[in-house]
Phi, psi and omega in degrees: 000019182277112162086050197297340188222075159296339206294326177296330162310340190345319205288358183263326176292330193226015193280288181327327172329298195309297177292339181203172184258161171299299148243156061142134172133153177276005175201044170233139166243070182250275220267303184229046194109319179259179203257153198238120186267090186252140179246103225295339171266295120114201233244166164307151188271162246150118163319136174304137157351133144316321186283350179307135179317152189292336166301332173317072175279159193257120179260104186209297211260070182236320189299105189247160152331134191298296189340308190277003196255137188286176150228159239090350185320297200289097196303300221239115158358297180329313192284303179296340171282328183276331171301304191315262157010284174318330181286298194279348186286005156272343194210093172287121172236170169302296162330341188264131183059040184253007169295302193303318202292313179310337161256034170251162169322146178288331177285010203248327204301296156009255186312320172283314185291325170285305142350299182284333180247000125327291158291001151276322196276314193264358179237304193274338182256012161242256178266014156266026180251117172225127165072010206115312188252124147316125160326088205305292170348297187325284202321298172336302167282338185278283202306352200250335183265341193243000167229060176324285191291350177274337167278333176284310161315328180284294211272022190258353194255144190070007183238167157237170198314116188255186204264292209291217201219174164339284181294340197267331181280349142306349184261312159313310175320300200315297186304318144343308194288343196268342198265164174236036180187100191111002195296323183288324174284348186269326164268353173281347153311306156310305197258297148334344196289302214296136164294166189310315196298308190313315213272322148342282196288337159329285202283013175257303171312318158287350141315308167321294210272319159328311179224065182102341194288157168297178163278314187293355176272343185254049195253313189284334165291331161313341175223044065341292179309297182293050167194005160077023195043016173316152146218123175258236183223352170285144189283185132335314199306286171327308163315301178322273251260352189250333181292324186307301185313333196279000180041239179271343184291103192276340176297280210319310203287348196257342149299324194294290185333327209293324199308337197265163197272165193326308179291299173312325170302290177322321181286302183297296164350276176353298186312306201267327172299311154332272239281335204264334217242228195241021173211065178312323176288347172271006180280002165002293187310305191287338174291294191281352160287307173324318214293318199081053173278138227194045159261203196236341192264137190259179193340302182261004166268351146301301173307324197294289197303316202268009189265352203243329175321131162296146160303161165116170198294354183256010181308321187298335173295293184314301140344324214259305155356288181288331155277347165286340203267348168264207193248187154298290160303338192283307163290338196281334173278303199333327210277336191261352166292312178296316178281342175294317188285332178278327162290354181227329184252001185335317185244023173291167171242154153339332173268303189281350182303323200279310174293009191258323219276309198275358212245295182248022166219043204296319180295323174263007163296319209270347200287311204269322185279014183246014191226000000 
């Protein structure tokens, strides 16, 4: 039974969910790894990506120099944060972008001000306040995690309701980070790109991480969004074995998610949280409600089957396998034998596995021969 339910690695395989966002930025952990940096007081104006949704248009090169700006110029939040950028990302001061805010539109002034005094309080006069000055970097990032709704409400005013979808404005995200100009209108473009349900599950994974959560604690709005808010008709069962394949590919994982019906989505979360977090050997429970077993085989013919899985990348499959292949009772005594044997036996062998079994896990050994 050594390292019989490998399947508990799951987590070197779904760890990615977690880490990063589908695009861009320092602070959605969604879709491929990178971190989505929007800068909230933010880049210059600049066309959107190419890869951007098609809706997109670049409302960009009106964001002018302060110096240069009449007033009243500025129409849209969008504009007046990307002057507000221009202004400050060489000399951050209390003062840098008090051009912009006086030039803005009366409907765009609201919302830029309600920004602007967010990211001061929360940011420059919090941990980007070093020596005097704020970090531009910092700023960049402390705004896109401690003012979500206050960056959406900016680039949400003046703009209207675009087509696409979640996952595809993590892909825009992304591409925004690749510009050295324009990055705050090219991601408020990418995000106006998106229709209302998108942008709800957008601004709920950055709520999560707003207001403290981790990635694994934001991993299910986080794979809602790369699923598009989908729901299929596939179990848990269904699932595992198509997340798994994804290896590291967090789009693929949120395809996968989309496939499942509602419960089964809630489970595999579970699952992957469990797997993810600091005590992996204890996930059992979630393993065998995910495996679904709805076999024949009772307890130690559970045990039997996953002690016989070859090593190697496909053990956890197999494994998995072998708890769909059981009775109900046969897995639910299996789950408190397997976590004993993985916490006290860990390094058993095939000859040893069994007296270690009967010796520091005797009660759920004897708990499993009987079912």
């Amino acid at each position: 039974m050594r390292r019989c339910l490998t399947l508990l690695l799951l987590c070197s395989a779904l760890a990615a969910c977690g880490t990063s966002t589908g695009g861009g930025g320092g602070y959605f952990p969604l879709a491929d790894g990178t971190a989505n940096t929007d800068d909230s007081q933010v880049s210059d104006s600049t066309a959107a990506p190419t890869d951007a949704p098609t809706s997109v248009d670049a409302v960009t090169a009106d964001a002018k120099a302060p110096a240069d700006v009449p007033p009243t110029a500025l129409a849209t939040c969008t504009l007046v944060g990307q002057c507000t950028h221009d202004d400050c990302e060489k000399n951050w001061s209390t003062g840098c972008g008090a051009a912009c805010a006086k030039a803005a539109a009366p409907a765009a002034a609201g919302p830029a001000s309600v920004l602007q005094v967010c990211s001061t309080s929360k940011c420059a006069q919090g941990p980007c306040k070093s020596a005097g000055k704020p970090d531009e970097k910092c700023m960049d990032d402390c705004v896109g995690k401690q003012c979500p709704t206050e960056l959406g409400a900016c680039w949400e005013q003046g703009a209207g309701i675009g087509a696409g979808g979640c996952s595809a404005a993590l892909t825009c995200f992304t591409a925004c980070e690749n510009l050295t100009t324009g990055k705050f209108t090219c991601q408020a473009n990418c995000f106006t790109a998106m229709t209302t349900a998108a942008r709800s599950d957008f601004k709920a994974v950055a709520t999560c991480l707003g207001t403290g959560g981790d990635a694994k604690a934001c991993m299910q709005p986080s794979l809602v969004c790369l699923a598009d808010g989908k729901q299929g008709q596939k179990s848990c069962y269904d699932l595992f074995p198509c997340v798994q394949a994804c290896g590291k590919d967090v789009n693929c994982m949120g395809n996968c998610y989309g496939t499942g019906n509602p419960a089964a989505q809630q489970q595999l979360v579970q699952l992957i949280q469990c797997v993810t977090g600091p005590t992996p050997n204890e996930c059992m429970q979630q393993t065998v409600k995910c495996a679904a077993p709805s076999g024949s085989k009772g307890c130690m013919a559970i045990a039997t089957c996953a002690q016989n899985c070859p090593a190697g990348a496909g053990q956890a499959a197999c494994a998995f396998e072998c708890l769909h292949s059981g009775t109900a009772d046969g897995a639910d005594a299996f789950a408190p034998l397997a976590t004993c044997m993985q916490q006290k036996c860990a390094n058993c062998t095939a000859s040893t596995c069994q007296s270690c079994a009967t010796s520091k896990c005797l009660s759920q050994a004897m708990a499993c021969s009987s079912n």
